[in-house]
C-alpha positions, 0 to 999 in steps of 0.5 A: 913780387915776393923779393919785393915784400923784403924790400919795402919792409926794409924800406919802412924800417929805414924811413923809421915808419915803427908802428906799421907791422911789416907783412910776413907771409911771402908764401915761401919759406925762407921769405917768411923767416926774413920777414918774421925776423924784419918784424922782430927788428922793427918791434925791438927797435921801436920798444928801445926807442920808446924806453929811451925818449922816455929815459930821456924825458924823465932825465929831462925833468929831473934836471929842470926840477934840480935847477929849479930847486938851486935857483931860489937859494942862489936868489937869497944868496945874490941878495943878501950879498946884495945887501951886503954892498950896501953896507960900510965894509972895509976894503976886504970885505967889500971885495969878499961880498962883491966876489959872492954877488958875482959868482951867484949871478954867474951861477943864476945865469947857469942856472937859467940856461940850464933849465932852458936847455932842460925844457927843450922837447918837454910836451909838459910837466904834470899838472897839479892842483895848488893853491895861489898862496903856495906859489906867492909864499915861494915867489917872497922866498926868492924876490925879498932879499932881492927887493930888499938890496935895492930898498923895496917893499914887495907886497900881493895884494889879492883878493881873500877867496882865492881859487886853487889852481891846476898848473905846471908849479915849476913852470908857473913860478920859474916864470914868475920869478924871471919876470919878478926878478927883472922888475926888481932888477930894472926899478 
């Protein structure tokens, strides 16, 4: 009967069924009050929810954008450090160049399982119209002084006309990267 109106309604609340407004018209009057204020509830806590996956979102973002951002610097430093090695260094400075290498990777490690964790639950990054030589311009940022520590020349050979094309940027070149970094670390 009535009693069971604010009985379901806070069952739809527990089973976290938001969207469902709850029935407020029992036909009695302090029903009807603890109804309305169950709606209220149920409204109130699905606008907190909805702000806070969105807060969580954009924080999301924010930090695979940053860790995205650290990434190519940190490429350029492991390998100019790299190159580093290669030369005839004293002890000392074998040791310095050494330590920078070892540290960058470690911090390229951090990185990597930072923007891992940072893209878990993200649906997708906006997508934007780019052309292809913005993203090969980067990719050269972060492979030359990689390829260059280990005696490589790293040449795109593509086509003149190349379309723009309409991708997630960070996470095209993130992948990118990753899979240009293994092929120069594994030839």
């Amino acid at each position: 009967g009535k009693l069971g109106l604010v009985e379901r309604s806070s069952e739809q609340i527990a089973a976290q069924d938001l969207d469902t407004p709850i029935a407020t018209s029992a036909g009695i009057k302090e029903f009807d009050h603890v109804l309305q204020s169950m709606d209220n509830m149920r409204s109130a806590l699905k606008d907190t929810l909805i702000k806070q996956w969105e807060s969580e979102q954009q924080r999301k973002q924010e930090i695979a954008a940053l860790a995205h951002d650290i990434k190519t610097p940190l490429t350029i430093i492991n390998g100019n450090a790299a190159l580093l090695l290669e030369d005839t260094l004293n002890k000392e400075q074998t040791r310095l160049a050494s330590s920078i290498h070892s540290a960058g990777t470690r911090a390229q490690q951090y990185v990597g399982a930072l923007q891992q964790v940072a893209n878990i639950d993200i649906a997708t990054d906006e997508l934007e119209r780019v052309p292809v030589n913005a993203i090969l311009d980067e990719l050269d940022a972060a492979l030359k002084p990689l390829a260059q520590g280990k005696s490589l020349d790293l040449k795109h050979i593509y086509g003149e006309n190349l379309q723009d094309i309409k991708v997630s940027v960070s996470m095209l070149t993130r992948a990118l990267i990753n899979i240009g970094e293994n092929a120069v670390q594994h030839t």
